[in-house]
C-alpha positions as CSV (number, residue, x, y, z in Angstrom):
1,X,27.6,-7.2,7.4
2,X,24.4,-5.6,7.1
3,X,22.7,-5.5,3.2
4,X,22.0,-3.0,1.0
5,X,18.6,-1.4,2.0
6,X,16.6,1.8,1.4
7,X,13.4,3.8,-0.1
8,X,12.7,5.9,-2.1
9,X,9.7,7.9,-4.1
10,X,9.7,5.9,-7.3
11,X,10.3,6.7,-11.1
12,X,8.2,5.7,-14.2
13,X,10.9,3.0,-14.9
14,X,10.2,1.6,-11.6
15,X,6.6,0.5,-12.9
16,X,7.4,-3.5,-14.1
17,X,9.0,-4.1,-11.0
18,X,6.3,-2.7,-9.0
19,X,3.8,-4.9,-10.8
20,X,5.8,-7.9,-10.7
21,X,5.5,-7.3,-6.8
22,X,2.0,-6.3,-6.8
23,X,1.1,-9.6,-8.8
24,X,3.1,-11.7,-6.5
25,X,1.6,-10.3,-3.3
26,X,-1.9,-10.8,-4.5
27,X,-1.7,-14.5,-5.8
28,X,-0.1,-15.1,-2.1
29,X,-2.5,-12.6,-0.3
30,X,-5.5,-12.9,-2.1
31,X,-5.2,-16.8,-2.8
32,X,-8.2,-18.1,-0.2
33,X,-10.2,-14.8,-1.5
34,X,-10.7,-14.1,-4.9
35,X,-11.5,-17.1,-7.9
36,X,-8.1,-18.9,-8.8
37,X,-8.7,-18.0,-12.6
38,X,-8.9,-14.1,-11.7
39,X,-5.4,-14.3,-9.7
40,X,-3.9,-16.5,-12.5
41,X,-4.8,-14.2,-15.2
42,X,-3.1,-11.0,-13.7
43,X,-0.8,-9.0,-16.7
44,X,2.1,-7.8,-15.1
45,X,3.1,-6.0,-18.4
46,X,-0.5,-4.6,-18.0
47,X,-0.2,-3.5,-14.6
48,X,2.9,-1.5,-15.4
49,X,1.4,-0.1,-18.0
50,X,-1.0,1.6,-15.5
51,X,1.8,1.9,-12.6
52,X,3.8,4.0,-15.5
53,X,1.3,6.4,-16.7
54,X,0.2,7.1,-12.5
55,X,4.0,7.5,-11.8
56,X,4.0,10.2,-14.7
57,X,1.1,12.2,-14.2
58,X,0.0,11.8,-10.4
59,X,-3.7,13.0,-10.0
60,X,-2.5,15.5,-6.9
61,X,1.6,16.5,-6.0
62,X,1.4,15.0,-2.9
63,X,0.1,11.9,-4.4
64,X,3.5,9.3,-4.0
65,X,4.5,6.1,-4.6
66,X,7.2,4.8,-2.6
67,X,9.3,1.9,-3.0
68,X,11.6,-0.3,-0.8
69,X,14.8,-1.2,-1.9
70,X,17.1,-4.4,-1.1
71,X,20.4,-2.9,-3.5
72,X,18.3,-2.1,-6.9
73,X,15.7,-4.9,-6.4
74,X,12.3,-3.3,-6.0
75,X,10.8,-5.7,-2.2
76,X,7.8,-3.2,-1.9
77,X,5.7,-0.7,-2.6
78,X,2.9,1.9,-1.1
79,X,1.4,4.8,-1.6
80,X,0.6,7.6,0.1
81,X,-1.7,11.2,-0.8
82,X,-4.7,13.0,0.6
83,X,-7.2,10.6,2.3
84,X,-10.0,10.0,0.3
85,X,-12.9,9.2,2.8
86,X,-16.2,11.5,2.9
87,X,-15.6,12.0,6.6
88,X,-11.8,13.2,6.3
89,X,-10.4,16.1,5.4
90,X,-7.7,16.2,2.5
91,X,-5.9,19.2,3.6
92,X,-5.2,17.5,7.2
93,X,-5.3,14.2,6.6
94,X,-3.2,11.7,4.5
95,X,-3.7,8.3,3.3
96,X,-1.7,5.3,2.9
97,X,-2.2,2.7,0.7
98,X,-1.5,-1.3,-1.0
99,X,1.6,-1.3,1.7
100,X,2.9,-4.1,-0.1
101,X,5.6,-6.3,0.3
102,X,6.6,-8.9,-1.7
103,X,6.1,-12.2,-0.1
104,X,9.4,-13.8,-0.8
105,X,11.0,-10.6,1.2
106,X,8.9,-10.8,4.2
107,X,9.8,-10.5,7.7
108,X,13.0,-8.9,6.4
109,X,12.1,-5.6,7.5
110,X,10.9,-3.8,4.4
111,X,7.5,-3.1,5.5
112,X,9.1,-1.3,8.5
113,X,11.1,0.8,6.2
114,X,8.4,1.0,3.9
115,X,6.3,2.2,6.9
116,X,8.5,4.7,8.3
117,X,9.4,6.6,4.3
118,X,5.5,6.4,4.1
119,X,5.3,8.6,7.7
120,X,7.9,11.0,7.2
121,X,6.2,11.3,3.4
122,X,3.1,12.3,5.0
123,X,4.6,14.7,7.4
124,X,6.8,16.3,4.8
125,X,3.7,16.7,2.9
126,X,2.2,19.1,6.5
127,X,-0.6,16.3,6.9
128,X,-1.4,16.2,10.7
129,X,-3.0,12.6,10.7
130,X,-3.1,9.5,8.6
131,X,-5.5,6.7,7.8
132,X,-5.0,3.4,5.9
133,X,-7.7,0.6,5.7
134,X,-6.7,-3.2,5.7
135,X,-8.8,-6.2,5.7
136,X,-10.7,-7.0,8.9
137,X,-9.2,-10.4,9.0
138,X,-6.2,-9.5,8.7
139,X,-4.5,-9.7,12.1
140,X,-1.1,-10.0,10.5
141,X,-1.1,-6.0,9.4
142,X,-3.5,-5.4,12.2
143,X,-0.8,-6.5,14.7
144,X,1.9,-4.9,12.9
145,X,-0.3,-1.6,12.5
146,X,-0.7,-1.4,16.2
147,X,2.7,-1.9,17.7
148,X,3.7,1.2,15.7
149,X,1.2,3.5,17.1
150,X,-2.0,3.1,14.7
151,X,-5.3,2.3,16.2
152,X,-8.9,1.5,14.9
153,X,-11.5,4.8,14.4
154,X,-14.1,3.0,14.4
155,X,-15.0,3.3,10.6
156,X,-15.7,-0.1,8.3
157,X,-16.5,-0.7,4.6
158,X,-17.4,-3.5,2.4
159,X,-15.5,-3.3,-1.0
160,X,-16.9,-4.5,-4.0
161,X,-14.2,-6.6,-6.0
162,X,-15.6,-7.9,-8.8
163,X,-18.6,-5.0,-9.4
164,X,-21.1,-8.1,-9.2
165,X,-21.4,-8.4,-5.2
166,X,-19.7,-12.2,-5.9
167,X,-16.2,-11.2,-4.0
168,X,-16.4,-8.7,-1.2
169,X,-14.0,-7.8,1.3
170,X,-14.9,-6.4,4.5
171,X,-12.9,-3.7,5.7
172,X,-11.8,-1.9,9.0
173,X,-10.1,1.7,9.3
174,X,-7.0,2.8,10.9
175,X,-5.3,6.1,12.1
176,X,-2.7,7.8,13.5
177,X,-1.6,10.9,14.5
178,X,1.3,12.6,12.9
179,X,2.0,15.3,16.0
């Protein structure tokens, strides 16, 4: 018996689910990175807030949020549009996003599926190549980035988390082509 999975683009009512993910991946993700009292304050009902009114007006069409699906219980979330860096071109290439998965649903396939919906998206939306940045550390997505065909370009950032320089995160670029 196999279970009940899927994706799909999401819907405004989608939005407290999505932030009850997103607040759940960050306290587990983020836990050894940014100040215990910042995680422990997150506002899911605030966050949806946000994910509702981006769900409703999306700055571009081909911006998207996708969810994954176990039955009607929201496991993930990303998002993909027109990539953003100086030094790509929107009309060619795409962007992926927070591919989130909820921690509890891990290893469960979801951020395969998640992965895959994101692809096609990108495709469907004529977007020849894709990028999506992740932290340097993190060998996890880095490994699971690579097996499905994505490699490093050779661009890095530092993000700024807090605005004060107190919590950075070093980042490292990846892309694929969409051919």
């Amino acid at each position: 018996m196999s279970a009940d999975v899927s994706c799909r683009v999401a819907w405004s009512d989608d939005a407290p689910a999505i932030a009850a993910v997103q607040v759940r991946a960050w306290r587990d993700s983020y836990a050894d990175l940014l100040p215990a009292e910042l995680l422990a304050g997150l506002n899911a009902e605030a966050i949806a807030e946000g994910w509702s009114a981006s769900l409703a007006r999306p700055a571009d069409a081909r911006n998207r949020v996708l969810i994954a699906l176990e039955r009607n219980l929201v496991t993930g979330f990303a998002l993909t549009g027109p990539a953003t860096d100086p030094d790509r071109d929107p009309v060619a290439d795409g962007e992926i996003t927070d591919l989130t998965v909820d921690p509890h649903q891990r290893g469960n396939g979801h951020g395969s599926r998640l992965m895959q919906a994101c692809v096609d998206t990108l495709k469907a939306d004529r977007f020849n190549r894709a990028v999506t940045w992740l932290g340097a550390t993190d060998d996890a997505t880095r490994t699971f980035l690579t097996a499905a065909g994505w490699a490093p370009d050779g661009a890095h950032r530092t993000l700024d988390l807090t605005g004060d320089g107190s919590v950075t995160v070093k980042q490292v670029r990846l892309h694929t082509d969409l051919g």
